[in-house]
Biotite code that builds the C-alpha atoms (Angstrom):
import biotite.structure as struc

atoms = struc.array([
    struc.Atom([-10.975, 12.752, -9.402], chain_id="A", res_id=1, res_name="UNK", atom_name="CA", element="C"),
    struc.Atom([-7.821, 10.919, -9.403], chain_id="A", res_id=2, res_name="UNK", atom_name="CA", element="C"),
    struc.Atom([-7.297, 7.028, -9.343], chain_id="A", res_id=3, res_name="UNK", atom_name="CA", element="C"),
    struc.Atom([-6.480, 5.411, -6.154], chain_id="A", res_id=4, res_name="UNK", atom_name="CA", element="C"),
    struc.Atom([-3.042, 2.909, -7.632], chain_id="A", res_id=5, res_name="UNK", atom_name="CA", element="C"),
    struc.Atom([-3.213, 0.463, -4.559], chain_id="A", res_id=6, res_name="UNK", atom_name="CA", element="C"),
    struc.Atom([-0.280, -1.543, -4.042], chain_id="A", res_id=7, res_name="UNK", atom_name="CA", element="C"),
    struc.Atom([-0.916, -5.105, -2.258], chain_id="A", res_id=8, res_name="UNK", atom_name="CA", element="C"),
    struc.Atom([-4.406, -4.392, -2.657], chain_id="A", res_id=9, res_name="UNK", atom_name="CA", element="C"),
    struc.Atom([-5.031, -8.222, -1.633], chain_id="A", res_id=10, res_name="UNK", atom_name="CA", element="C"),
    struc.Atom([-3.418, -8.450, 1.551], chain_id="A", res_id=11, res_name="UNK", atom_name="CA", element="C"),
    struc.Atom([-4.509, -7.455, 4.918], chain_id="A", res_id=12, res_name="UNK", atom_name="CA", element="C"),
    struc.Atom([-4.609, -3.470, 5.088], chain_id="A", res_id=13, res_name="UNK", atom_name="CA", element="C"),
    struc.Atom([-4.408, -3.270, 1.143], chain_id="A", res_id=14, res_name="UNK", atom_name="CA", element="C"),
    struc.Atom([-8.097, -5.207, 0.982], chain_id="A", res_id=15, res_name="UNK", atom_name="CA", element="C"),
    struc.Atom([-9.558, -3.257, 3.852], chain_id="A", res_id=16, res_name="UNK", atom_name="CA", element="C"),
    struc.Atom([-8.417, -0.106, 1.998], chain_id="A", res_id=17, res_name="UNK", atom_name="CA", element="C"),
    struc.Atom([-9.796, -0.729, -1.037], chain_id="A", res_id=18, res_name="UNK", atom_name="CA", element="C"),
    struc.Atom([-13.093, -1.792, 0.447], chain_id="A", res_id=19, res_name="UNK", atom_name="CA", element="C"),
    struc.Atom([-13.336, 1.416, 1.886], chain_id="A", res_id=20, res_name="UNK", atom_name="CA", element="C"),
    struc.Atom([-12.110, 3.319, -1.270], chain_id="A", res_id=21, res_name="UNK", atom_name="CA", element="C"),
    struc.Atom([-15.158, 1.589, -3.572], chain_id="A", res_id=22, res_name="UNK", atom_name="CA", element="C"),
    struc.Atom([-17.764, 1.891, -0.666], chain_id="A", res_id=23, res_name="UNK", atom_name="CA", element="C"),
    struc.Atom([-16.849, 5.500, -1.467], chain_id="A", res_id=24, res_name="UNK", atom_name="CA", element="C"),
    struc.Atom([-17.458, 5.697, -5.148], chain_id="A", res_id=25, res_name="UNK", atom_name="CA", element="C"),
    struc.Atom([-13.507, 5.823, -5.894], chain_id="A", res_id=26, res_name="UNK", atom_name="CA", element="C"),
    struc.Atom([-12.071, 4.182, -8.673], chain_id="A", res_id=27, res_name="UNK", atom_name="CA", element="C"),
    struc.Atom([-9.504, 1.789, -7.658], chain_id="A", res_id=28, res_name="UNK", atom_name="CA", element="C"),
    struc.Atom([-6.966, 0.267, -9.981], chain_id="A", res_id=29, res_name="UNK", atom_name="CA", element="C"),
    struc.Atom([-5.589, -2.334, -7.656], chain_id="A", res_id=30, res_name="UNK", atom_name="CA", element="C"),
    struc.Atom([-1.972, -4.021, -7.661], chain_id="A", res_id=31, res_name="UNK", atom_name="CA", element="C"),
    struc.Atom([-0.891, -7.435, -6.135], chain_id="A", res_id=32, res_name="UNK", atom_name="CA", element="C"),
    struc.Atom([1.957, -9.716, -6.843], chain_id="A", res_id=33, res_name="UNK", atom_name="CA", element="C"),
    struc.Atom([1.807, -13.214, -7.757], chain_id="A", res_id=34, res_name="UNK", atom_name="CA", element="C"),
    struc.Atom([3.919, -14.709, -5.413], chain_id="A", res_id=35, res_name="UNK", atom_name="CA", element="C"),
    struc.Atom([1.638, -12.896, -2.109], chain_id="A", res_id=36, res_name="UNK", atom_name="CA", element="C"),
    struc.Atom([-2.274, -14.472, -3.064], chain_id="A", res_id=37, res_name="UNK", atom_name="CA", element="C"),
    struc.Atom([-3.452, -16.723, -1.388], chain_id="A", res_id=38, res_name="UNK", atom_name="CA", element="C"),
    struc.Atom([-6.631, -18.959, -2.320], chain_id="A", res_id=39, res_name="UNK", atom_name="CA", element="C"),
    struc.Atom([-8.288, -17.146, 0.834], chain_id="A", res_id=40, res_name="UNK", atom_name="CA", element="C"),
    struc.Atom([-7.490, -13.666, -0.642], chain_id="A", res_id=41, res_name="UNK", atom_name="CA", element="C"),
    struc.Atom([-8.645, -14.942, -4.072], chain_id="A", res_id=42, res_name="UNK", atom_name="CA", element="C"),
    struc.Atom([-12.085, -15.449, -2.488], chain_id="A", res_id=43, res_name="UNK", atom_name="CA", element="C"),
    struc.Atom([-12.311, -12.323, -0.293], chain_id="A", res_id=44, res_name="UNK", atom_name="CA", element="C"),
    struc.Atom([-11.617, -10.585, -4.104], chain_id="A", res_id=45, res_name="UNK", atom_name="CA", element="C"),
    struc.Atom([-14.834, -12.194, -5.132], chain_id="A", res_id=46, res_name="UNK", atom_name="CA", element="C"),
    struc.Atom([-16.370, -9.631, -2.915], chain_id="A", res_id=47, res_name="UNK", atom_name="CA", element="C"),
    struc.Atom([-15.194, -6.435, -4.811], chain_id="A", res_id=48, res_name="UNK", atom_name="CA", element="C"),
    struc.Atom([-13.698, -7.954, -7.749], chain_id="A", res_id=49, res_name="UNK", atom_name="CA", element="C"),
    struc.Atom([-16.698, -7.292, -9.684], chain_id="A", res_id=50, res_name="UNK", atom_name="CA", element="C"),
    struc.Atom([-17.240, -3.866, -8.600], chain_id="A", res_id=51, res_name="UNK", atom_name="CA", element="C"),
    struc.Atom([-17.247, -1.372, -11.694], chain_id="A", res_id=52, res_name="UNK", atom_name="CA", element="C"),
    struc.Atom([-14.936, 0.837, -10.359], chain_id="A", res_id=53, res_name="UNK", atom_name="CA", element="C"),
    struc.Atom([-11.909, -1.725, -9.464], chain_id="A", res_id=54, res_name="UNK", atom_name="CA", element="C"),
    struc.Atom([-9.650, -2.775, -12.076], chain_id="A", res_id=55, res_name="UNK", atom_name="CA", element="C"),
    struc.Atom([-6.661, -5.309, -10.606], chain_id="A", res_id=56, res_name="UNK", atom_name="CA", element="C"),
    struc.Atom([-3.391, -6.045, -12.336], chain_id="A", res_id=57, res_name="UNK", atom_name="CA", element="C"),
    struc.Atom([-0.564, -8.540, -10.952], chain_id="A", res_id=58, res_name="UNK", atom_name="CA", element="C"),
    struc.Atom([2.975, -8.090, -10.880], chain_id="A", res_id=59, res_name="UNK", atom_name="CA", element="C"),
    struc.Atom([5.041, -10.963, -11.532], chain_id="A", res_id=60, res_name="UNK", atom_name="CA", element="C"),
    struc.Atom([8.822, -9.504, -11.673], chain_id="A", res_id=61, res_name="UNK", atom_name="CA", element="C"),
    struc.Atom([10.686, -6.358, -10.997], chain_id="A", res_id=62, res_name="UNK", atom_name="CA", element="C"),
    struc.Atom([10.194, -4.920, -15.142], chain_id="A", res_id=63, res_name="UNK", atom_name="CA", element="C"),
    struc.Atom([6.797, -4.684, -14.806], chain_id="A", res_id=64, res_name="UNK", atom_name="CA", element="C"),
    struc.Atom([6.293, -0.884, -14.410], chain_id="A", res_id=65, res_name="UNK", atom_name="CA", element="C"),
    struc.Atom([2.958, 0.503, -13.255], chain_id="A", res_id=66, res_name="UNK", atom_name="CA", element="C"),
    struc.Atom([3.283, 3.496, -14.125], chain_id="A", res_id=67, res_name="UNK", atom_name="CA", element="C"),
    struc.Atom([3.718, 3.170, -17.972], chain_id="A", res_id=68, res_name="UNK", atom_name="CA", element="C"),
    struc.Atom([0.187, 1.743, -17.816], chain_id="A", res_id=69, res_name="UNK", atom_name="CA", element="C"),
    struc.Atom([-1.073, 4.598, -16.229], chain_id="A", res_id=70, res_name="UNK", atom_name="CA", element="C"),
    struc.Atom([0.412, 7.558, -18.184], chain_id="A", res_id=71, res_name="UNK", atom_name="CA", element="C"),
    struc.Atom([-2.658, 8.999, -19.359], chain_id="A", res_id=72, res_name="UNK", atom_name="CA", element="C"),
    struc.Atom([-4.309, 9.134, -16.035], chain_id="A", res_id=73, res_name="UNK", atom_name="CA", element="C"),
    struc.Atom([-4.085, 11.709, -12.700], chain_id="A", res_id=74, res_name="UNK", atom_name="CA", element="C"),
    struc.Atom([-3.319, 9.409, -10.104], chain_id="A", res_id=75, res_name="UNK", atom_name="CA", element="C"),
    struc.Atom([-2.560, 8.836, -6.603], chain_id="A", res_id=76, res_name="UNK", atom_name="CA", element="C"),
    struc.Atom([-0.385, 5.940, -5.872], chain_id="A", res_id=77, res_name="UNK", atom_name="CA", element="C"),
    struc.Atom([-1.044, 4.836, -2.352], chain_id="A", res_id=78, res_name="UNK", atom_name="CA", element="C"),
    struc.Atom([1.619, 2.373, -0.566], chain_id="A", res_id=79, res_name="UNK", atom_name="CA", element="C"),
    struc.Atom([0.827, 0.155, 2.480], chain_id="A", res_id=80, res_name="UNK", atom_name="CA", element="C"),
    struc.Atom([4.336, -0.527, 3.687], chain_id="A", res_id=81, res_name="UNK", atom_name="CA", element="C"),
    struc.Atom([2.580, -1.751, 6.484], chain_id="A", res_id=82, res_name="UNK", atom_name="CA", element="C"),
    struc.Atom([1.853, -5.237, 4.824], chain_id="A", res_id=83, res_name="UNK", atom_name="CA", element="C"),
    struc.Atom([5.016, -5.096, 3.139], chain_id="A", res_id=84, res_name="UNK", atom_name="CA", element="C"),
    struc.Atom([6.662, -5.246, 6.116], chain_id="A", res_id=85, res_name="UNK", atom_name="CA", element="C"),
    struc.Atom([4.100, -8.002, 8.048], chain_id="A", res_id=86, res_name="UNK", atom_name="CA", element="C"),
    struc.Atom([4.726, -10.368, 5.767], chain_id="A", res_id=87, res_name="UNK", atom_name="CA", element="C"),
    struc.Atom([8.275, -11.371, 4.549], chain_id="A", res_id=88, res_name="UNK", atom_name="CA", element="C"),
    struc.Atom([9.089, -12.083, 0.799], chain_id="A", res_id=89, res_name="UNK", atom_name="CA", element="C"),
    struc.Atom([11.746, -10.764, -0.367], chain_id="A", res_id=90, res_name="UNK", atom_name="CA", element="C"),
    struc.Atom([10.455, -11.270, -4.665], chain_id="A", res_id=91, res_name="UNK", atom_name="CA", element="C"),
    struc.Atom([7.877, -9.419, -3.280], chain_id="A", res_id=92, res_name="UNK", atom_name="CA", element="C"),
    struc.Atom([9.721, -6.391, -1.229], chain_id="A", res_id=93, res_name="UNK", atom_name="CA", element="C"),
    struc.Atom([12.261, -6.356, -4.778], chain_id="A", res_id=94, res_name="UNK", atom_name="CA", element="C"),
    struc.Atom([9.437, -5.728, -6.976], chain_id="A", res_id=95, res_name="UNK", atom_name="CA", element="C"),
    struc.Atom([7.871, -2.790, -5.023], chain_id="A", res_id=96, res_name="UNK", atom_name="CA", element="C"),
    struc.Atom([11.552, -1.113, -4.709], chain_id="A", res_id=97, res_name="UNK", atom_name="CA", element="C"),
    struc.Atom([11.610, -1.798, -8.575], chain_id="A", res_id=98, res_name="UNK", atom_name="CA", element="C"),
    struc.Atom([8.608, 0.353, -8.373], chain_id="A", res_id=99, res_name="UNK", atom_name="CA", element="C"),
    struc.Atom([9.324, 3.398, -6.635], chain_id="A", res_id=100, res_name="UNK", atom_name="CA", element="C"),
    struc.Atom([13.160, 3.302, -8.277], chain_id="A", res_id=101, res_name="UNK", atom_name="CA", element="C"),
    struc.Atom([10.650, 3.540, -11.911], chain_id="A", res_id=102, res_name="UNK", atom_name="CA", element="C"),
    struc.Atom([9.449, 6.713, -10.131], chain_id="A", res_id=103, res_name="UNK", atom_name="CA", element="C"),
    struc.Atom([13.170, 8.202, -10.304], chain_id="A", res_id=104, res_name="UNK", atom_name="CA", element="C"),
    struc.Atom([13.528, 7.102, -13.337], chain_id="A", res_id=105, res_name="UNK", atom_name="CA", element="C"),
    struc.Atom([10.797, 9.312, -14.905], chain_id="A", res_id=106, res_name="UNK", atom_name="CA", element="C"),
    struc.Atom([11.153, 12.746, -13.880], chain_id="A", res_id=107, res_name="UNK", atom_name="CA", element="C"),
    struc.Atom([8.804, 14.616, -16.561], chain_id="A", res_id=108, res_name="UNK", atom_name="CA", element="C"),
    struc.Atom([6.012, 14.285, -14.831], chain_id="A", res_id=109, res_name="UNK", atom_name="CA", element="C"),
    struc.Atom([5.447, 14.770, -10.866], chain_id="A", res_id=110, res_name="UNK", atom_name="CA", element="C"),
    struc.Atom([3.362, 11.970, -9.130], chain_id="A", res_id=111, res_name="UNK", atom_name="CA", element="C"),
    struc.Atom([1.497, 11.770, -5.798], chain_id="A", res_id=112, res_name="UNK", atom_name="CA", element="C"),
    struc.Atom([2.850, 9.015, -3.836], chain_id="A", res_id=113, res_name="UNK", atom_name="CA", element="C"),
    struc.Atom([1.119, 8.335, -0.291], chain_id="A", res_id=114, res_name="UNK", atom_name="CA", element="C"),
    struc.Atom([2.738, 5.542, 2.186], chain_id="A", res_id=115, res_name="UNK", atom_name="CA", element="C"),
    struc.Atom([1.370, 4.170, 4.982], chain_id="A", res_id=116, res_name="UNK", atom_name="CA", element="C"),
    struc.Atom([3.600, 2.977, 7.275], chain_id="A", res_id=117, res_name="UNK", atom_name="CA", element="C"),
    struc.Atom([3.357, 0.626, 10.417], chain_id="A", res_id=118, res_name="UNK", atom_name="CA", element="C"),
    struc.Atom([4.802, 1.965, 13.833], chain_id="A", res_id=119, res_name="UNK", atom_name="CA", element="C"),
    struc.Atom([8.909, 2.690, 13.818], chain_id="A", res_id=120, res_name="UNK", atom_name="CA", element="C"),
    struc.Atom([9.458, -0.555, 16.519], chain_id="A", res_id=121, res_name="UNK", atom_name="CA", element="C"),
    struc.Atom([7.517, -2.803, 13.765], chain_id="A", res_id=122, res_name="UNK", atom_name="CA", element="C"),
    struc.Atom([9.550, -1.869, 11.091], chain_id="A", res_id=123, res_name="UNK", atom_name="CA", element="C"),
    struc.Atom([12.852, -3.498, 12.088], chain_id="A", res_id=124, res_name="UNK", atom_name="CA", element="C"),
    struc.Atom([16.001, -2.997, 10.907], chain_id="A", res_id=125, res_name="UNK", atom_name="CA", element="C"),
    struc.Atom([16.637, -4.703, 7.613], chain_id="A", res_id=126, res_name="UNK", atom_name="CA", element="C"),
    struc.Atom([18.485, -4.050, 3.978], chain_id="A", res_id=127, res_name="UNK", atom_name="CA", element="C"),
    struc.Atom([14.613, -4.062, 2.774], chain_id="A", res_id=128, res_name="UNK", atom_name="CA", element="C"),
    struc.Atom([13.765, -1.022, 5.287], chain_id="A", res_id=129, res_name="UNK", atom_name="CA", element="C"),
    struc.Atom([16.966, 0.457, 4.474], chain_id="A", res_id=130, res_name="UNK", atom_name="CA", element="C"),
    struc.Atom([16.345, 0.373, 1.003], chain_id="A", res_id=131, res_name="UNK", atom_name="CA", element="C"),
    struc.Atom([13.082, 1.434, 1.753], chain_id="A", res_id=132, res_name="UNK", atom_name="CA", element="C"),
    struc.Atom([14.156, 4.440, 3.696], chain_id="A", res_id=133, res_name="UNK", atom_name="CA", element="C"),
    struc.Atom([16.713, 5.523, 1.169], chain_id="A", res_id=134, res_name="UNK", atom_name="CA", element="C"),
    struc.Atom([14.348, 5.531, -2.064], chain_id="A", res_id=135, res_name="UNK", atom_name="CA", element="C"),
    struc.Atom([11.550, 8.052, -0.066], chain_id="A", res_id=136, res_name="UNK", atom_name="CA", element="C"),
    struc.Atom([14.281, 10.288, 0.694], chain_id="A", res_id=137, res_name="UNK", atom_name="CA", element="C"),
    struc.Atom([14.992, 9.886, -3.221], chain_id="A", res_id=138, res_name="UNK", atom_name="CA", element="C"),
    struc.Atom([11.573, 9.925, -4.510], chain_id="A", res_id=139, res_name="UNK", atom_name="CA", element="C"),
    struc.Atom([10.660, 13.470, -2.355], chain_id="A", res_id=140, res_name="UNK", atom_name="CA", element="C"),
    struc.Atom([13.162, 15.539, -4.152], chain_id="A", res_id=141, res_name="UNK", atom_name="CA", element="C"),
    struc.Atom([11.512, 15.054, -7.210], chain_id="A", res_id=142, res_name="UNK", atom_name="CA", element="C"),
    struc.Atom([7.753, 13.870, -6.652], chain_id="A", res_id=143, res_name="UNK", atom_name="CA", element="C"),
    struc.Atom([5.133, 15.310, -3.882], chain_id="A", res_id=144, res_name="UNK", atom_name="CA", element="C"),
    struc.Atom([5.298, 11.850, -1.023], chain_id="A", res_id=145, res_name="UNK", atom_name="CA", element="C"),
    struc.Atom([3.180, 12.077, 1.682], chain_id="A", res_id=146, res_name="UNK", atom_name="CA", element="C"),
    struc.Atom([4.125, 9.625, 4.539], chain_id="A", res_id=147, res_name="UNK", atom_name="CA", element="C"),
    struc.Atom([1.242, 8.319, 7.030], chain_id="A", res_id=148, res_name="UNK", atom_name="CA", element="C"),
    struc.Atom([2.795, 6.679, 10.329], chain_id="A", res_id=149, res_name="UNK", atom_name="CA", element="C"),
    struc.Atom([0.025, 4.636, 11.821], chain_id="A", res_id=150, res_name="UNK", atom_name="CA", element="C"),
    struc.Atom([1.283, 5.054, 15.127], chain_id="A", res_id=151, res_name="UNK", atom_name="CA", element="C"),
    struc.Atom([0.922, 8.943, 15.165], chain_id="A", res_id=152, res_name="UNK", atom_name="CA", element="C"),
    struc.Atom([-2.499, 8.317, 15.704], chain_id="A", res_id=153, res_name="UNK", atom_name="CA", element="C"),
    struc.Atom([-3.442, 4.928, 16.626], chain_id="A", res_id=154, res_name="UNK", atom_name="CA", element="C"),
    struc.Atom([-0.773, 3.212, 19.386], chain_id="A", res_id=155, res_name="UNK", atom_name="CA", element="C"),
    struc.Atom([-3.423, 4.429, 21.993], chain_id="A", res_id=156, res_name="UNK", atom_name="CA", element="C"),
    struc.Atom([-6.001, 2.270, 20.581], chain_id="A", res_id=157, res_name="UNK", atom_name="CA", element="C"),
    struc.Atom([-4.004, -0.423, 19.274], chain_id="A", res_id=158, res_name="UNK", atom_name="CA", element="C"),
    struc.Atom([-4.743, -3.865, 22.307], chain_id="A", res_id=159, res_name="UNK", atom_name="CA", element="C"),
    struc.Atom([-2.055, -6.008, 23.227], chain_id="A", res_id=160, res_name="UNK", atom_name="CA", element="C"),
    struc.Atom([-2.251, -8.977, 20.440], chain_id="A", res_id=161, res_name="UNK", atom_name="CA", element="C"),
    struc.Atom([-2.047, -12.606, 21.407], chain_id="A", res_id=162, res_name="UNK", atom_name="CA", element="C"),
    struc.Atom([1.278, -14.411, 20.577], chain_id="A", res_id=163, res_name="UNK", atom_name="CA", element="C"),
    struc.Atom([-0.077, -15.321, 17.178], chain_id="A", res_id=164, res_name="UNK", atom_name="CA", element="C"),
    struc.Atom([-1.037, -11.696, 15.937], chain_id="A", res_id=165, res_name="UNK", atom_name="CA", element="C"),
    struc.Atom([2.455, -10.081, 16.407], chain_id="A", res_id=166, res_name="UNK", atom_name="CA", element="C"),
    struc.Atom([4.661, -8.747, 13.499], chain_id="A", res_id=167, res_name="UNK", atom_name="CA", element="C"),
    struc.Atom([6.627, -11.561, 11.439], chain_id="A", res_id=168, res_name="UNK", atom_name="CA", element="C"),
    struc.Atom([10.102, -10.210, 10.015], chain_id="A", res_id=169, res_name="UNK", atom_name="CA", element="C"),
    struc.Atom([12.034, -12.819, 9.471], chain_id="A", res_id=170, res_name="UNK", atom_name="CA", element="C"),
    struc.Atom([8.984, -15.981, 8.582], chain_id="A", res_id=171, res_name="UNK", atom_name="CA", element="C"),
    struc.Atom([7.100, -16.079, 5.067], chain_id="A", res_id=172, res_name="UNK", atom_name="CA", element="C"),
    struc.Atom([3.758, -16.768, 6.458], chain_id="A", res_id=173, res_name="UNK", atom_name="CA", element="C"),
    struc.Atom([1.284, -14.139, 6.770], chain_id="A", res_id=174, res_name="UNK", atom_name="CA", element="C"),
    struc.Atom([0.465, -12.858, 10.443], chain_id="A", res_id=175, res_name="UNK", atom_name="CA", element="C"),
    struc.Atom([-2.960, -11.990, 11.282], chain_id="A", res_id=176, res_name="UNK", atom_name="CA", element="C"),
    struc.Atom([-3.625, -8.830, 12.410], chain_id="A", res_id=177, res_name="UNK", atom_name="CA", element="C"),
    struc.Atom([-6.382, -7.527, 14.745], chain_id="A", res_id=178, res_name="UNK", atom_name="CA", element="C"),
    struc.Atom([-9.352, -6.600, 12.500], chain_id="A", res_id=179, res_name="UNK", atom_name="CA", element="C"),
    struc.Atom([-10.726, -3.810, 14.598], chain_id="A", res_id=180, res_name="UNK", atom_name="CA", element="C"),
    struc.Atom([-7.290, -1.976, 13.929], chain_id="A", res_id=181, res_name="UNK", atom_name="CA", element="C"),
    struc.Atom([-7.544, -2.672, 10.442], chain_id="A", res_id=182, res_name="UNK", atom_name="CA", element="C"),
    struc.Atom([-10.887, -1.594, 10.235], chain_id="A", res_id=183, res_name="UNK", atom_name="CA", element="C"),
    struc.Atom([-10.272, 1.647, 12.245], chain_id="A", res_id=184, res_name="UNK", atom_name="CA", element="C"),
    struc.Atom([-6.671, 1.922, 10.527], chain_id="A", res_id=185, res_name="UNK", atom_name="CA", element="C"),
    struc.Atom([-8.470, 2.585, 7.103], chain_id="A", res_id=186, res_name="UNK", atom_name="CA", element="C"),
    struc.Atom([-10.610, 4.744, 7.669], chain_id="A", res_id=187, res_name="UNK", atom_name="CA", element="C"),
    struc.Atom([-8.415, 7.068, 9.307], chain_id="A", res_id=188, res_name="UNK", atom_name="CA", element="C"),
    struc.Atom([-5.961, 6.641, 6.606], chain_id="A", res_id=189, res_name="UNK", atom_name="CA", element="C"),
    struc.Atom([-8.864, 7.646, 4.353], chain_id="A", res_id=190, res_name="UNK", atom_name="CA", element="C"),
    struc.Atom([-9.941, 10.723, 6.069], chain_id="A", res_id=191, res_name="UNK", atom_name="CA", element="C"),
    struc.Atom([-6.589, 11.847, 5.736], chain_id="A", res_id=192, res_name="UNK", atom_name="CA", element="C"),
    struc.Atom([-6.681, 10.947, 2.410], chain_id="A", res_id=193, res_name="UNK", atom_name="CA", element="C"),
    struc.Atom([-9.865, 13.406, 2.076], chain_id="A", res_id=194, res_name="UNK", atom_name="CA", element="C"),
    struc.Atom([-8.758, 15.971, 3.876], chain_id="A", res_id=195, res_name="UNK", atom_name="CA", element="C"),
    struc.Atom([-5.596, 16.430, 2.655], chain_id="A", res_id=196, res_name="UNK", atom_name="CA", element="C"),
    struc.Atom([-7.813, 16.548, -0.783], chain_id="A", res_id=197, res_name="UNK", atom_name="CA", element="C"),
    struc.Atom([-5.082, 13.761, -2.312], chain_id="A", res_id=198, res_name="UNK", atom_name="CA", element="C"),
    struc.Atom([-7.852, 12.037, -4.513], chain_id="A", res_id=199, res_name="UNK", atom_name="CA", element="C"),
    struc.Atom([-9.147, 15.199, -5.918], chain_id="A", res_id=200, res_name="UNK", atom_name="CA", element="C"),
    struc.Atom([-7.702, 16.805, -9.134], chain_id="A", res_id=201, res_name="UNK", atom_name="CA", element="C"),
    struc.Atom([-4.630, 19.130, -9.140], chain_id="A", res_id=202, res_name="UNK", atom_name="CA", element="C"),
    struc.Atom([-5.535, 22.346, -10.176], chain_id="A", res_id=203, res_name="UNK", atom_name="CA", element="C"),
])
């Protein structure tokens, strides 16, 4: 079985993902950056932090390269653009391009990279999404990407959100999102995940 890398595994999908990933029997070697956690995610950790198959590292700047740590193991590194994009911080956003450009960088051996992305209208224009956009493009010609668009299969079931629960570009606060869409976000993402068999061994 592979290892589920989980990127922003503190923050709103990223936590909800990982929950779901344990309560599975996966193991989980979860990724955050200093500058996102909160003392609220620091006690929702407390929940799963202590489960035996979660290990959690933080990223602090852009040389920290994950996958140097994680040479030795079949993995598949799993992406939630979605919270990358709700909240705004652009350390943050640097560090996980720093990330994927590491990917290009080491071409000997081909990863699994899985992003989950937030519907096209909520990921606005920007030099981050741009960025974004051109690195995939990059990282496919050389590693197998899957992309997951929420939307594809969710916009039907998505409510209307009050004023407060909308997508934040441009602020650096976090914006709630709805937690039945989380919830029901997850484990769609993760039946995807199963049937696509991405967490199981290649052959």
């Amino acid at each position: 079985m592979k290892t589920a890398v989980l990127f922003g595994a503190r923050q709103s999908f990223g936590f909800e993902l990982c929950s779901v990933l344990l309560e599975k029997g996966y193991e989980v070697f979860a990724i955050d950056h200093q500058d996102w956690i909160t003392d609220q995610q620091e006690e929702n950790w407390l929940l799963i932090g202590r489960n035996a198959n979660v290990r959690y590292r933080e990223l602090s700047n852009e040389k920290e390269f994950i996958h140097q740590t994680l040479m030795e193991e079949e993995c598949l590194y799993i992406i939630p653009t979605i919270d990358y994009f709700n909240r705004c911080n652009t350390n943050v956003r640097e560090q996980l391009l720093a990330q994927l450009q590491g990917f290009l960088e080491h071409k000997n051996i081909k990863e699994c990279l899985l992003l989950i992305h937030p519907h096209a209208t909520e990921r606005k224009q920007s030099s981050f999404a741009g960025k974004l956009v051109t690195l995939i493009e990059l990282l496919k010609q050389m590693h197998h990407v899957q992309e997951f668009c929420l939307s594809d299969i969710l916009c039907e079931e998505k409510t209307s959100a009050p004023e407060n629960e909308t997508w934040d570009n441009t602020g650096e606060n976090m914006v709630a999102l709805d937690k039945g869409y989380i919830s029901n976000a997850t484990k769609k993402v993760l039946r995807y995940m199963e049937q696509k068999k991405l967490l199981e061994n290649d052959s």
